[in-house]
N, C-alpha and C positions, 0 to 999 in steps of 0.2 A: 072525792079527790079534788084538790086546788085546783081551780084552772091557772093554766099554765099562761104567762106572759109572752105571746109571739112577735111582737114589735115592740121597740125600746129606740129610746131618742137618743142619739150618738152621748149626751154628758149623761147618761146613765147605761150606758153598751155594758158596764161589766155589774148592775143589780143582778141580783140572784132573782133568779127569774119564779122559783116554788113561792119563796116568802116575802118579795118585793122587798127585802133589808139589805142594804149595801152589806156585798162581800167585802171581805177584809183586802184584795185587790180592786174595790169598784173605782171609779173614775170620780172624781169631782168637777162640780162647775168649775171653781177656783183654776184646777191643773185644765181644762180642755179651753180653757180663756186665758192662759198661761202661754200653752202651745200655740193658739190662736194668733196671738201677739208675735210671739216667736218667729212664725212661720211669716211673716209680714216681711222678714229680712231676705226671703229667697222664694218669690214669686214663681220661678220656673226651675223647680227641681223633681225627681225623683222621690219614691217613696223612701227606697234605701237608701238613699244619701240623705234624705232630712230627718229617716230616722238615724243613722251613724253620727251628725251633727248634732242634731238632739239630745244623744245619751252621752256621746262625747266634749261636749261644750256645756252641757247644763250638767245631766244627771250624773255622771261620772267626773263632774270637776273639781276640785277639792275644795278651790274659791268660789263656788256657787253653792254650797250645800248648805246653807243658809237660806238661800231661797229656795234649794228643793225642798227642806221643811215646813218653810211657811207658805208655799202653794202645793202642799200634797204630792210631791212632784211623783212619778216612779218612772223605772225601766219598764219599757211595752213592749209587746210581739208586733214584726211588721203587720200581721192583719189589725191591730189596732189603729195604727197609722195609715193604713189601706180603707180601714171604715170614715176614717175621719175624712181623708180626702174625696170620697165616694158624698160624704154628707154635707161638706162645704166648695163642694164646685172646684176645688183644687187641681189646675189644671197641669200634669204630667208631659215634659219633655217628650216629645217624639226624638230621635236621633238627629241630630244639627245635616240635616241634609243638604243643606247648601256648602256646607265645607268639602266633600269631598264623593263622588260618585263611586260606591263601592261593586266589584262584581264580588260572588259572592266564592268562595276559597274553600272547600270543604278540610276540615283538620285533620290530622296522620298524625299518628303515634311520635308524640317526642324525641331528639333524642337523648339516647340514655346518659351523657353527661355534659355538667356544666362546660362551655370552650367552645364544647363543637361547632355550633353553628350560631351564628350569630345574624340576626333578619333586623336592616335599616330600612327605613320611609319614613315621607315629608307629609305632613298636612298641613295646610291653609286655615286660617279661622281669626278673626276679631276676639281674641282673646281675653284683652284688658277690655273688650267694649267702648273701646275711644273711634271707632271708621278707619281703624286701618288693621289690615292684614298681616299676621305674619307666620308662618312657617315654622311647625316644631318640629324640629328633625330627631329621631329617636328609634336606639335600639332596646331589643331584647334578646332575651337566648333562651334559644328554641327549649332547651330541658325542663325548663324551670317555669318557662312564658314574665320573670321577671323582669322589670324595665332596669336597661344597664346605667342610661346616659340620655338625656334631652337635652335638645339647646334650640332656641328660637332665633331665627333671623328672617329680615325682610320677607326674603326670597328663597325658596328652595334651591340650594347651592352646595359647593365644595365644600366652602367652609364650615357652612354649616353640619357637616359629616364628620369635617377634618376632627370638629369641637367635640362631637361624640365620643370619636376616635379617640382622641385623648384623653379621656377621663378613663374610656374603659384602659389603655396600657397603664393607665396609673393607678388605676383602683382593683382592677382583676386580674390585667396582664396581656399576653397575648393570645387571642382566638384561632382557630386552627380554619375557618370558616366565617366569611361573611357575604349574606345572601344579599342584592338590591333588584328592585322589580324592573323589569327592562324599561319601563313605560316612566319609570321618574325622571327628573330634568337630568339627570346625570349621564343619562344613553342620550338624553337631546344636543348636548354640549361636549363633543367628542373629548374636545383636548380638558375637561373636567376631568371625565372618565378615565382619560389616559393616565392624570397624574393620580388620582385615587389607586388605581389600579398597580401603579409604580410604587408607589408608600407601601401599599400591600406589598408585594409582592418584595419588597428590601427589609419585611417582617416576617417573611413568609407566611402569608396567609394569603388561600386561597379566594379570590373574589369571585362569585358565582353570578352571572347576570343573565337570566334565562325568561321564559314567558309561563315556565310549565312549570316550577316549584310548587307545591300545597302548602308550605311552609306560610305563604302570603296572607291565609286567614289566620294565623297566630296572632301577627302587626295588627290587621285589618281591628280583630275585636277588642285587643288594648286600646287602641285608637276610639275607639266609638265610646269603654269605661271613660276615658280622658277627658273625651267631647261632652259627655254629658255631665262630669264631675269638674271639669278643673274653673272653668269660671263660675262656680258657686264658691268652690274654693279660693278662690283667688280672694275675692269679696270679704270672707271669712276670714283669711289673713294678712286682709290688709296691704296687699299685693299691684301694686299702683305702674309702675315701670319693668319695660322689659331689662335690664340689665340687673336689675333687684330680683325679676323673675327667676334667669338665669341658675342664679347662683341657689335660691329656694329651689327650687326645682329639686336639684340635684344633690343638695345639701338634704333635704327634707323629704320632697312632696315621693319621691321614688321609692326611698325607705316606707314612706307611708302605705300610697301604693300596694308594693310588694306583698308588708304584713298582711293585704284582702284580698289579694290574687295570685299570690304566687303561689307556687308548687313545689314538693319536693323531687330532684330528681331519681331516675331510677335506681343508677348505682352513685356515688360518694367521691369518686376520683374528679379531683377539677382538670380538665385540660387545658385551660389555659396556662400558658406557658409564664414564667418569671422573665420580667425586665430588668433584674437586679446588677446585670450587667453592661446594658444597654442607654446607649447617648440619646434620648428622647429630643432634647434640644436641637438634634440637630436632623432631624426624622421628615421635615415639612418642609425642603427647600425644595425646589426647582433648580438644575441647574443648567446656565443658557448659555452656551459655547461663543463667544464673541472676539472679535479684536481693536486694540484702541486705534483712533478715531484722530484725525489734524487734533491741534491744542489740547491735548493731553484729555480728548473725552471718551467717554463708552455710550453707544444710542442702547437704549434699553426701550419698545413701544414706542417708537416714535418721542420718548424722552431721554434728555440729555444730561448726563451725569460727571462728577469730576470725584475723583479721588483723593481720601482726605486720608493724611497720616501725620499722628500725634500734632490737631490743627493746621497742618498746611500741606498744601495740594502734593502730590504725587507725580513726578514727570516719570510718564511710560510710554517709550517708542512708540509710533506710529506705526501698526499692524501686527504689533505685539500679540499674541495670541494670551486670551485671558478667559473669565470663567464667572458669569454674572450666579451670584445664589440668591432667590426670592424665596422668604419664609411664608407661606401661606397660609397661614395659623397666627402671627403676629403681625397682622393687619399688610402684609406684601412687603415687612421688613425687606430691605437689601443691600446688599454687599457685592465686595469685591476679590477674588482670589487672585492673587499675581505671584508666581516663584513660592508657592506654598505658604502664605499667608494672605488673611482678610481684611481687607481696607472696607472701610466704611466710603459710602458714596452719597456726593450732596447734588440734592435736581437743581438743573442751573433754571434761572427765574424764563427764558427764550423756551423753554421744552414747552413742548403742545400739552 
């Protein structure tokens, strides 16, 4: 009998080990100094992410098949990509644990259709890799565990929810259910929570803000996919500024996403509701009961405002009862209602 070949050096892992003659799947020098080079653009990845990159950016590209002919190139199994790491010191992401301390959320059965339950959180993270932090606020639904809507700001905030919010009424509709964890800044910053809670609630959907939900390891492990995939990717597409991210994100990176993690749900009825009738525009004001002010002003925060109609001021009684609206969704837009129309309002240069 042959003696049989027990060790082999990673650029010959796939020789046939009876007759020492490369198989017609064997490995070449040429492809493992190929991948070598490759793998030089993403120092700290995953096995399954640099294989997905790998087959999807080289081996499956239709502009590169050119050079997957002239370096041998092929499609491999992760344990071939697991040997190679294993043989060249390739050092494996651990979970970004400085971005966010997780308890840990045991999973419960779905629910059975899209709408119903909809579960938002914030994480922190150096995303771009430039020294500053910012906050990706992002939901999914619970049936599916697809991502609905992401959006980064500074700070874990309203707005940054509000941002969600609106993609999902425009892209899905409305949700019958939306879960947030008691502990995110949004229970810290009551009057947040209060107007989040009123926006809901003027869509009718139920806001759930509880401690005991199991729902919260659904978020928790899309979060961590995220954490360990989205700045490789970022890199990969050339993804430089957050306001460029934004719009990726959710143009693209979610759809992407989805196609590797999502689920089908149980049964096919979507519940979310149609907005086909509904004024979104005007979905995200605040509105702040006031009356005007000596010289025709309105105090808005300790700032001071005058009332602009078709370019020139607005004379309105002094104690006149009127009706401040703030858009918080387009940057604290505001306005003025007096006798059932909206006057635009200009801050005078003396407001704090």
């Amino acid at each position: 009998m042959s003696k049989i070949i027990m060790e082999k050096d990673i650029n010959r892992a796939l020789i046939h080990g009876l007759s020492n003659k490369p198989s017609n799947n064997s490995s070449s020098i040429k492809e493992i100094n190929f991948i070598k080079n490759f793998k030089l653009n993403y120092p700290n990845i995953s096995i399954q992410q640099f294989m997905d990159i790998y087959h999807e950016d080289i081996i499956f590209n239709q502009n590169k098949q050119d050079i997957v002919i002239k370096n041998n190139l092929k499609k491999r199994s992760y344990s071939f990509y697991e040997n190679l790491f294993k043989k060249f010191n390739w050092p494996k992401p651990n979970s970004y644990k400085n971005i966010k301390d997780y308890t840990y959320h045991p999973l419960r059965e779905p629910m059975p259709n899209r709408g119903i339950l909809i579960i938002i959180d914030g994480t922190p993270n150096d995303w771009l890799q430039n020294n500053k932090n910012f906050s990706l606020h992002m939901a999914i639904d619970d049936a599916t565990g697809e991502i609905l809507a992401g959006y980064f700001m500074p700070e874990e905030c309203l707005l940054g929810y509000l941002r969600i919010l609106d993609i999902i009424l425009k892209k899905y509709g409305i949700p019958e259910n939306i879960y947030c964890d008691i502990h995110t800044i949004l229970n810290k910053k009551e009057e947040e929570l209060f107007r989040l809670a009123k926006i809901c609630e003027n869509l009718k959907i139920n806001l759930i803000t509880t401690y005991t939900v199991p729902s919260k390891g659904k978020i928790e492990n899309k979060n961590r996919i995220i954490q360990n995939r989205l700045i490789n990717d970022l890199k990969r597409f050339d993804i430089k500024k957050y306001n460029k991210l934004n719009d990726w994100f959710n143009s693209f990176y979610v759809e992407y996403l989805n196609k590797k993690y999502s689920y089908n749900p149980k049964n096919t009825k979507n519940h979310f509701l149609s907005t086909k009738n509904l004024d979104l525009s005007n979905m995200y004001y605040i509105k702040i009961e006031t009356e005007m002010l000596d010289g025709n002003i309105v105090n808005y925060k300790d700032n001071f405002y005058k009332v602009i109609n078709n370019g020139k001021y607005l004379n309105i009684v002094k104690g006149y009862p009127v009706v401040i609206y703030i858009n918080i969704l387009l940057d604290n837009e505001i306005k003025l209602k007096y006798d059932d129309k909206f006057y635009k309002l200009i801050k005078l240069n003396n407001s704090k």
